[in-house]
PASEBA-1860 file (N, C-alpha, C; in nm, 3 decimals):
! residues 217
1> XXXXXXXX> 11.625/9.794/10.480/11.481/9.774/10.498/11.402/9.836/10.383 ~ 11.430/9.936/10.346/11.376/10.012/10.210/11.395/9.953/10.091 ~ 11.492/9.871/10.077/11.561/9.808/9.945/11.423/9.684/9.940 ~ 11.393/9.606/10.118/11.330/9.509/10.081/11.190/9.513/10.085 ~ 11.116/9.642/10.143/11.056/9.668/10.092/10.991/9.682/9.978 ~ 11.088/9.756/9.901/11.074/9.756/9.773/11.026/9.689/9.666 ~ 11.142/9.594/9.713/11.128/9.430/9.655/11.044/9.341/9.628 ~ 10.944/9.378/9.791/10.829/9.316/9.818/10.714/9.345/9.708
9> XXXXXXXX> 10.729/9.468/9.706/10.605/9.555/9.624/10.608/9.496/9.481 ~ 10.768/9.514/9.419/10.783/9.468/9.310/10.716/9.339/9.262 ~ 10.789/9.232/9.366/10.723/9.099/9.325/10.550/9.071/9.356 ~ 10.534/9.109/9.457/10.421/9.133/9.463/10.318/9.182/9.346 ~ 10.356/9.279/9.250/10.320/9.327/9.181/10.300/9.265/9.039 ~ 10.447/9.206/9.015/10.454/9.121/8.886/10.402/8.986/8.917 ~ 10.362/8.967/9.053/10.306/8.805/9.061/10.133/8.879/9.020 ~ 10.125/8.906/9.093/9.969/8.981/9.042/9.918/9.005/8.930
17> XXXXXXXX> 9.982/9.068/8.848/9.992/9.094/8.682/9.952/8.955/8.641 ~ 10.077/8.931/8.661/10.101/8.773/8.548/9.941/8.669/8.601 ~ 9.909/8.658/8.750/9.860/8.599/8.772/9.703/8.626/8.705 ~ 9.652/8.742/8.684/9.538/8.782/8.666/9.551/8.758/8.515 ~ 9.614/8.787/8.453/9.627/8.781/8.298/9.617/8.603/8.251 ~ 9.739/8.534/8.307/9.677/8.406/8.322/9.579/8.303/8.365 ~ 9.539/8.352/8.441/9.378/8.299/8.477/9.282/8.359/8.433 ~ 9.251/8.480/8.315/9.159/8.497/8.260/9.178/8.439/8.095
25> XXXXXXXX> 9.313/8.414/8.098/9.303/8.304/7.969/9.323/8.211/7.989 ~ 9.327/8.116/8.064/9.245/7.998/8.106/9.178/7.965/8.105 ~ 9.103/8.037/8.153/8.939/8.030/8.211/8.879/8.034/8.042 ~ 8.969/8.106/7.989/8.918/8.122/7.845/8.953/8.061/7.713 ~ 9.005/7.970/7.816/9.039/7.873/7.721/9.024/7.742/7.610 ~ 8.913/7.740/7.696/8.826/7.605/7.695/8.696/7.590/7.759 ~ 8.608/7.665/7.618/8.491/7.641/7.656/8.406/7.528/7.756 ~ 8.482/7.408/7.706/8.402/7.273/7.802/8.490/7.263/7.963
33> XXXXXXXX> 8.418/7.294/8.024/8.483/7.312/8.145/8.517/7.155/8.232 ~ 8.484/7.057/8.137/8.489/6.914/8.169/8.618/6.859/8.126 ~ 8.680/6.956/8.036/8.805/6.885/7.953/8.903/6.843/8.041 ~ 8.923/6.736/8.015/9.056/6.661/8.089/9.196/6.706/8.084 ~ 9.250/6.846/7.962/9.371/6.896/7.994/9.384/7.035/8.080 ~ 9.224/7.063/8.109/9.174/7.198/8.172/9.199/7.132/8.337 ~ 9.112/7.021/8.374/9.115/6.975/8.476/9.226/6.936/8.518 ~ 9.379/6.886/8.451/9.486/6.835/8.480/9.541/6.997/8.547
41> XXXXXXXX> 9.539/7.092/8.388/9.600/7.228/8.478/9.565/7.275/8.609 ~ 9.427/7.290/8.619/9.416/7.356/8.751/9.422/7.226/8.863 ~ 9.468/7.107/8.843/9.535/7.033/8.961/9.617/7.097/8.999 ~ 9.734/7.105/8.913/9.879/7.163/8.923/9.878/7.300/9.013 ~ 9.758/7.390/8.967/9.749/7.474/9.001/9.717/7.532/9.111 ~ 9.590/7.455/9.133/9.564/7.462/9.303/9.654/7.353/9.400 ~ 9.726/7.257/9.388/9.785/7.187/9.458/9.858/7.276/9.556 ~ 9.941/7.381/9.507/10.013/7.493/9.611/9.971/7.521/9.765
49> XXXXXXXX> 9.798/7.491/9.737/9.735/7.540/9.904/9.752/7.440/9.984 ~ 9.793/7.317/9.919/9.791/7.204/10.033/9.920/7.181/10.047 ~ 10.041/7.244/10.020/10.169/7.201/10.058/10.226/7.315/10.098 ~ 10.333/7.245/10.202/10.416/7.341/10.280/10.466/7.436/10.200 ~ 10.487/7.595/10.187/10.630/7.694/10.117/10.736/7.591/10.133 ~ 10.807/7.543/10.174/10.931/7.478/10.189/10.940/7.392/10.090 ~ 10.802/7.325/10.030/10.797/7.175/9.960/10.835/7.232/9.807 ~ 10.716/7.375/9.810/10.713/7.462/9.710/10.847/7.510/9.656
57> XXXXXXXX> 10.909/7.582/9.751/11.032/7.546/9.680/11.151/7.484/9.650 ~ 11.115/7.365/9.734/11.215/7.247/9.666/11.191/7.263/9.502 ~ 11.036/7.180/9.486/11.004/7.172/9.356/11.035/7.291/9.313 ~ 11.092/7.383/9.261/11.087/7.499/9.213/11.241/7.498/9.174 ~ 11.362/7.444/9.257/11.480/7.429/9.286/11.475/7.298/9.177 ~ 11.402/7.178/9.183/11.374/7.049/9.102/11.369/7.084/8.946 ~ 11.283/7.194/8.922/11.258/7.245/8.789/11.325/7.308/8.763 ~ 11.382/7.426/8.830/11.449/7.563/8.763/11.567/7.550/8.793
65> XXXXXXXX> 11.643/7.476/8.873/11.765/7.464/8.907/11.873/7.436/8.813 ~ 12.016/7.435/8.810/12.102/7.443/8.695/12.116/7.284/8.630 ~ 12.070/7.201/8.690/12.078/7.054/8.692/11.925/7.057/8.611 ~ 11.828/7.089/8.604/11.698/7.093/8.584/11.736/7.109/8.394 ~ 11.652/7.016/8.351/11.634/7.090/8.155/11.580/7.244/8.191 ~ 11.501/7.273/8.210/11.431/7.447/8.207/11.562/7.523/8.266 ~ 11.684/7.488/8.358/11.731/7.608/8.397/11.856/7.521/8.301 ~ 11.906/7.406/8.247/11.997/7.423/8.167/11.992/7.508/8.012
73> XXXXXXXX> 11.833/7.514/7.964/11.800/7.603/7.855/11.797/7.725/7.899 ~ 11.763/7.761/7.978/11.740/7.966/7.973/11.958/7.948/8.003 ~ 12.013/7.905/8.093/12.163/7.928/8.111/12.225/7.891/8.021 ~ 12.182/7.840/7.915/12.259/7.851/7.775/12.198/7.884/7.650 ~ 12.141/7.938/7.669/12.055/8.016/7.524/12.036/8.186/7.597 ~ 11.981/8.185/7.727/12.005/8.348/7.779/12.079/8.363/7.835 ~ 12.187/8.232/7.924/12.278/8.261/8.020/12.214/8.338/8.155 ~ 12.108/8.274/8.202/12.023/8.303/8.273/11.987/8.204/8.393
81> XXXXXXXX> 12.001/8.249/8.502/11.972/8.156/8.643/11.843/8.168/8.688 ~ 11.798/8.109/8.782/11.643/8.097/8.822/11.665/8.125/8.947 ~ 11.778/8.051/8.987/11.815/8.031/9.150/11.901/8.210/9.217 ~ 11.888/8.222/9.283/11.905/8.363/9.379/11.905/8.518/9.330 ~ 11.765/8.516/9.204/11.768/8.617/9.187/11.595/8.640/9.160 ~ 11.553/8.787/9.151/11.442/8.876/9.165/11.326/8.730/9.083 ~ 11.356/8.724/8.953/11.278/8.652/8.896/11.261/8.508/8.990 ~ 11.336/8.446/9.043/11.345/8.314/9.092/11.212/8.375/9.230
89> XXXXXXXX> 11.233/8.471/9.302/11.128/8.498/9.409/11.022/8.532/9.382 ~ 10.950/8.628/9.199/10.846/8.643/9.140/10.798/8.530/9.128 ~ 10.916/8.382/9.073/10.835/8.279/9.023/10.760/8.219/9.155 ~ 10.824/8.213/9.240/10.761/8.139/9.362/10.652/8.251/9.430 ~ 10.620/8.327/9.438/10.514/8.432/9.439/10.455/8.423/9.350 ~ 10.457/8.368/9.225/10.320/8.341/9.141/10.306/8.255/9.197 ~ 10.366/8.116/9.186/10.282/7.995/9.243/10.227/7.984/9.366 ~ 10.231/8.038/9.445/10.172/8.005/9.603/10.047/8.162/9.579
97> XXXXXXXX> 10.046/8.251/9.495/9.932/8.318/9.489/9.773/8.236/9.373 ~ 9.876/8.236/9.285/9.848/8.207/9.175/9.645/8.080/9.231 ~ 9.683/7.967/9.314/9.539/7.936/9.278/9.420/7.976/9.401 ~ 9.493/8.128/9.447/9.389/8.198/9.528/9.342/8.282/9.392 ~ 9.417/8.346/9.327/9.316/8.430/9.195/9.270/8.328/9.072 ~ 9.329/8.225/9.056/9.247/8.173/8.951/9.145/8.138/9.044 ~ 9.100/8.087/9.132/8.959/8.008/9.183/8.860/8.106/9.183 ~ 8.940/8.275/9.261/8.868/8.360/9.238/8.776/8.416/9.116
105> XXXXXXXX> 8.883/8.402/8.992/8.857/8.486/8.853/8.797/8.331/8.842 ~ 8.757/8.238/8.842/8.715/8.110/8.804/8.591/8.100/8.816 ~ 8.511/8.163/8.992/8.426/8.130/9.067/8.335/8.291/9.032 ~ 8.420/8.364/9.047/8.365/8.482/9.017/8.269/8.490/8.837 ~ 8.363/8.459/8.789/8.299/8.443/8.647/8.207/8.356/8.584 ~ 8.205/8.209/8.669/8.128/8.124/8.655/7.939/8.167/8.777 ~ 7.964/8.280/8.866/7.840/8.323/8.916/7.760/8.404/8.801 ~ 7.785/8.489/8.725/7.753/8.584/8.643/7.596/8.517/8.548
113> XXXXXXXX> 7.515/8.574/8.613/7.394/8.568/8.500/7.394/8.492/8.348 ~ 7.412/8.406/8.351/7.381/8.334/8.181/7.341/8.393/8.066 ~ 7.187/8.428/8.123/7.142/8.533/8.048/7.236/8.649/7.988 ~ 7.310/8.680/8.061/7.394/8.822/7.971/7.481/8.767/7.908 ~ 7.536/8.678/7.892/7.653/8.586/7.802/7.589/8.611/7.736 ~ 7.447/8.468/7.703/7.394/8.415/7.639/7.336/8.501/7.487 ~ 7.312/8.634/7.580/7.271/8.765/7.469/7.395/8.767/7.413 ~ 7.499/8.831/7.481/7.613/8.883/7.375/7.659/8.802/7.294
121> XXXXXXXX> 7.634/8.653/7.293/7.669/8.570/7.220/7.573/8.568/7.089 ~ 7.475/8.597/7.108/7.361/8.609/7.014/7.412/8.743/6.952 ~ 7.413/8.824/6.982/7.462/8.946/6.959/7.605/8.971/6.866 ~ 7.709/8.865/6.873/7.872/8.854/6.800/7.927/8.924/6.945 ~ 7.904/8.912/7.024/8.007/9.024/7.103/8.145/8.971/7.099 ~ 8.235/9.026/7.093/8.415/8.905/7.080/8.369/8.879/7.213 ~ 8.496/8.798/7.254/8.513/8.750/7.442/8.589/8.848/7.457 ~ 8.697/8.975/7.388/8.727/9.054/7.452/8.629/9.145/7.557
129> XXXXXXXX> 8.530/9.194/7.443/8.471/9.293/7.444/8.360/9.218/7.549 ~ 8.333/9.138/7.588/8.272/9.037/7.697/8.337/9.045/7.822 ~ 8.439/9.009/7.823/8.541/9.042/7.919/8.520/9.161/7.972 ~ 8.564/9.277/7.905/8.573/9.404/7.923/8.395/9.467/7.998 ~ 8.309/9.426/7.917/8.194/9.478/7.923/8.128/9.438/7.995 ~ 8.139/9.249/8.044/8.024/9.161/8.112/8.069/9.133/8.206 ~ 8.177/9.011/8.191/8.300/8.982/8.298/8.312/9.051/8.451 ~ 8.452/9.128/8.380/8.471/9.208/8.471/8.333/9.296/8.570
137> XXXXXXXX> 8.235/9.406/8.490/8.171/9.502/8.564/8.105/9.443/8.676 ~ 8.008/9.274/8.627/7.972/9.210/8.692/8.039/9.170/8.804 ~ 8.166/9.147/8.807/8.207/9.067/8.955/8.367/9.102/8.956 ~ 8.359/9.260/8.983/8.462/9.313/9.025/8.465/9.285/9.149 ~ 8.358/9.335/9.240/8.378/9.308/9.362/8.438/9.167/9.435 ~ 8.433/9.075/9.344/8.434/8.924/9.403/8.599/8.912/9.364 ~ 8.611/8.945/9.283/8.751/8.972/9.206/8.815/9.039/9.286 ~ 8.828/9.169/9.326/8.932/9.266/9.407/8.934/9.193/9.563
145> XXXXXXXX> 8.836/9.172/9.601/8.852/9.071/9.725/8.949/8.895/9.700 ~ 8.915/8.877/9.673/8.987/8.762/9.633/9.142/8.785/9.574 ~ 9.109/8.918/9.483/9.343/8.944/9.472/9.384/8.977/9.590 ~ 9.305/9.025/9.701/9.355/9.097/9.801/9.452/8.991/9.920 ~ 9.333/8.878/9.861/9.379/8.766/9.940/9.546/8.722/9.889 ~ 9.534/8.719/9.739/9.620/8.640/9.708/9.761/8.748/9.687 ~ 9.738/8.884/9.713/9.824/9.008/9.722/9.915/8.988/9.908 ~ 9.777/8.925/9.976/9.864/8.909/10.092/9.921/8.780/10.097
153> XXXXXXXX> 9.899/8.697/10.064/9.941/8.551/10.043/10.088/8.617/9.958 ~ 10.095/8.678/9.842/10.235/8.675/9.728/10.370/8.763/9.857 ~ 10.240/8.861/9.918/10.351/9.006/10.008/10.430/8.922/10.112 ~ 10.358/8.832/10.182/10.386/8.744/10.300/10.501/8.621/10.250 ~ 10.509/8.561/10.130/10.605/8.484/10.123/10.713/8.440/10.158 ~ 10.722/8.368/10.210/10.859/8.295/10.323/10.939/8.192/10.271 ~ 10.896/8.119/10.250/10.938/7.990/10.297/10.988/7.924/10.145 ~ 10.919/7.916/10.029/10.997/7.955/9.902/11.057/8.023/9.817
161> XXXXXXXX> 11.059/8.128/9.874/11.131/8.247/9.842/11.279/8.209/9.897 ~ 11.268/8.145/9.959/11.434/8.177/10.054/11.495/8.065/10.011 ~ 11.433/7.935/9.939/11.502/7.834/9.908/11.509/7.846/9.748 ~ 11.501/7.963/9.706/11.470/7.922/9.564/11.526/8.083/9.504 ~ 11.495/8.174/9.609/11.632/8.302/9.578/11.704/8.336/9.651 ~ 11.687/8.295/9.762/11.765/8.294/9.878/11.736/8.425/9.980 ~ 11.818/8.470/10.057/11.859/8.610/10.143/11.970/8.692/10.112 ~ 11.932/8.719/9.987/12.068/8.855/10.014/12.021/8.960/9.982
169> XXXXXXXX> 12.089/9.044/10.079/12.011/9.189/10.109/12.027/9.271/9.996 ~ 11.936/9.343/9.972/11.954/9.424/9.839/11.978/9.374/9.690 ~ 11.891/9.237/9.657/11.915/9.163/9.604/11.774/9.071/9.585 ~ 11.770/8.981/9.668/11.636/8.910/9.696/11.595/8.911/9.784 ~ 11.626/9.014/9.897/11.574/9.004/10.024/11.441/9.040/10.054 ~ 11.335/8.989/10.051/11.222/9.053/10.097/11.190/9.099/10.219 ~ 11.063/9.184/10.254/11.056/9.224/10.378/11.028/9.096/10.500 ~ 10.978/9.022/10.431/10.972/8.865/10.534/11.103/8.839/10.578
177> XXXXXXXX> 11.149/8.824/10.480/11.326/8.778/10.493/11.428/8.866/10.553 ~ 11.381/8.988/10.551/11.476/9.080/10.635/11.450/9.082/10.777 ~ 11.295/9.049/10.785/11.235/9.027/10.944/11.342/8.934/11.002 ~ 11.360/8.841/10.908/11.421/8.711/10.933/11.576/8.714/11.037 ~ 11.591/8.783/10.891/11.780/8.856/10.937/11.790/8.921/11.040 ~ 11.676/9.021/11.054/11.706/9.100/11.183/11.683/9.033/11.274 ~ 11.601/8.902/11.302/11.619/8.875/11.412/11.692/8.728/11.475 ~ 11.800/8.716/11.322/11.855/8.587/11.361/12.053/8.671/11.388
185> XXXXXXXX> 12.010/8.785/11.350/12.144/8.874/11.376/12.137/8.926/11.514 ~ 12.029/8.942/11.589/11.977/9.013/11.738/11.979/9.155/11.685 ~ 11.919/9.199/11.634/11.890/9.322/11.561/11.723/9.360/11.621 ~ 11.688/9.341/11.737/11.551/9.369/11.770/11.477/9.497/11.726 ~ 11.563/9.611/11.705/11.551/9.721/11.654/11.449/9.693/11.556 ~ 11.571/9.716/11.435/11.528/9.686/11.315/11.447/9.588/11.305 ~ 11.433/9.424/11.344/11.315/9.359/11.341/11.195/9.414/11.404 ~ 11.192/9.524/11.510/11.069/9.550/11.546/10.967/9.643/11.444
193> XXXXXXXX> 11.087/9.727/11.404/11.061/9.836/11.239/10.967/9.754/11.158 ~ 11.043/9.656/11.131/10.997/9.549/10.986/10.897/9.508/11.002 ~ 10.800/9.486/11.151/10.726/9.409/11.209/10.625/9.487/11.229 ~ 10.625/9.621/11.248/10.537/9.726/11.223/10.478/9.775/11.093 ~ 10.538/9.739/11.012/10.537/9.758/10.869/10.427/9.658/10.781 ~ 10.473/9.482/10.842/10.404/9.425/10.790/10.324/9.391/10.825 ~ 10.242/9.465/10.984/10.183/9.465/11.028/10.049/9.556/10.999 ~ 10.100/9.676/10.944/10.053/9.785/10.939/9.987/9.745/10.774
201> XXXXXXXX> 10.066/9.661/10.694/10.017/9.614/10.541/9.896/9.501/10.549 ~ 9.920/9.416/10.663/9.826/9.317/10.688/9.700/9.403/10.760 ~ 9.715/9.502/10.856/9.581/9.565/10.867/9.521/9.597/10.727 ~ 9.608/9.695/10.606/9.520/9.713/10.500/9.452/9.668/10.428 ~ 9.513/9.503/10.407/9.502/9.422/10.373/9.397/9.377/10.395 ~ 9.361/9.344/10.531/9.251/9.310/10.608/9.115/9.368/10.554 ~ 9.151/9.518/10.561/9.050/9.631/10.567/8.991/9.628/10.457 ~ 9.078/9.616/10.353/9.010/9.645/10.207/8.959/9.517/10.171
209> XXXXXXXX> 9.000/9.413/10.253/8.930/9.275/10.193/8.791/9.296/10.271 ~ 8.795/9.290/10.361/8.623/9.311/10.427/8.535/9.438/10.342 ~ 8.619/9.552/10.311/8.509/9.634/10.236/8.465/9.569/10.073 ~ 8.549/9.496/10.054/8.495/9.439/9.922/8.402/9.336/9.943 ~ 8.418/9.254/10.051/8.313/9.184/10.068/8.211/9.240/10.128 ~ 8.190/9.325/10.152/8.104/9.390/10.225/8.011/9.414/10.124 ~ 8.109/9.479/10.013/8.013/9.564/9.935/7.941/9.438/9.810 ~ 8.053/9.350/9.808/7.999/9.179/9.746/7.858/9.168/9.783
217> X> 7.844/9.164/9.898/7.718/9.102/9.978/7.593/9.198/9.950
END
């Protein structure tokens, strides 16, 4: 249970990273927000909310799998699998988080006063130093609420995780997936443990998303 714990946090963590870093260069990618290869990406991107975890990781198994071009190049240039390991459950935890924080970092950044762009642009400000200075201070709040969402959406992962790294304990097992085990083994014990746990993460979860919106408002 500690191992998948663990696990959880981990991926959880590196889906988060990656996800926030990539949707603020996106977003920054392309000034004309009309462009037709901007609009194709975030199809791809938000499509995740309307399909089953299960579908999710078929496709994921379709692409990264050893039959797939992407998993015959990384398994013969890194000798590297996609399928039943840590990275294969990060990847599917970015995608099913992934277009709760871009819409966020999308929507959030597109509310922000004009006027203060509009100066720093007059001004030379880089887009780092925009980012850093305008961006962000402005609509943190809208921002930390919205990862929170997509922190419980990456923690909660089921259903592509298990087809795309599978269940093995101490390995790829997440805390979803150990819930799983314990209670397809009759282990009520231990599933009740696990169940307190992610119970006790979804209250925080909860909690800190309402105080950010709270303080949003």
């Amino acid at each position: 249970m500690n191992s998948a714990l663990k696990l959880s946090i981990i991926i959880t963590s590196s889906a988060l990273i990656f996800n926030f870093i990539f949707s603020i260069l996106l977003y920054f990618s392309n000034n004309n927000k009309n462009s037709l290869l901007k609009k194709i990406v975030e199809f791809f991107i938000t499509i995740p909310i309307f399909l089953p975890p299960s579908v999710i990781g078929y496709i994921l198994i379709i692409f990264l799998g050893r039959n797939s071009f992407v998993g015959q190049f990384f398994n013969k240039i890194f000798n590297f699998k996609f399928l039943f390991t840590v990275q294969g459950a990060i990847i599917a935890a970015i995608v099913v988080s992934l277009p709760i924080i871009y819409q966020t970092v999308k929507v959030s950044f597109d509310s922000i006063d004009k006027a203060y762009i509009e100066t720093a642009l007059c001004l030379g400000v880089s887009k780092f130093n925009m980012l850093w200075h305008i961006y962000l201070p402005l609509s943190y709040s809208k921002i930390l609420s919205g990862f929170i969402l997509g922190i419980g959406r990456a923690f909660g992962e089921f259903g592509a995780t298990i087809l795309i790294a599978g269940n093995i304990p101490g390995k790829t097992q997440t805390l979803p997936l150990a819930l799983y085990s314990a209670i397809e083994s009759g282990d009520y014990l231990l599933a009740n443990k696990i169940l307190f746990i992610l119970l006790s993460f979804s209250g925080l979860f909860l909690g800190l998303y309402i105080f950010f919106s709270k303080k949003e408002s």
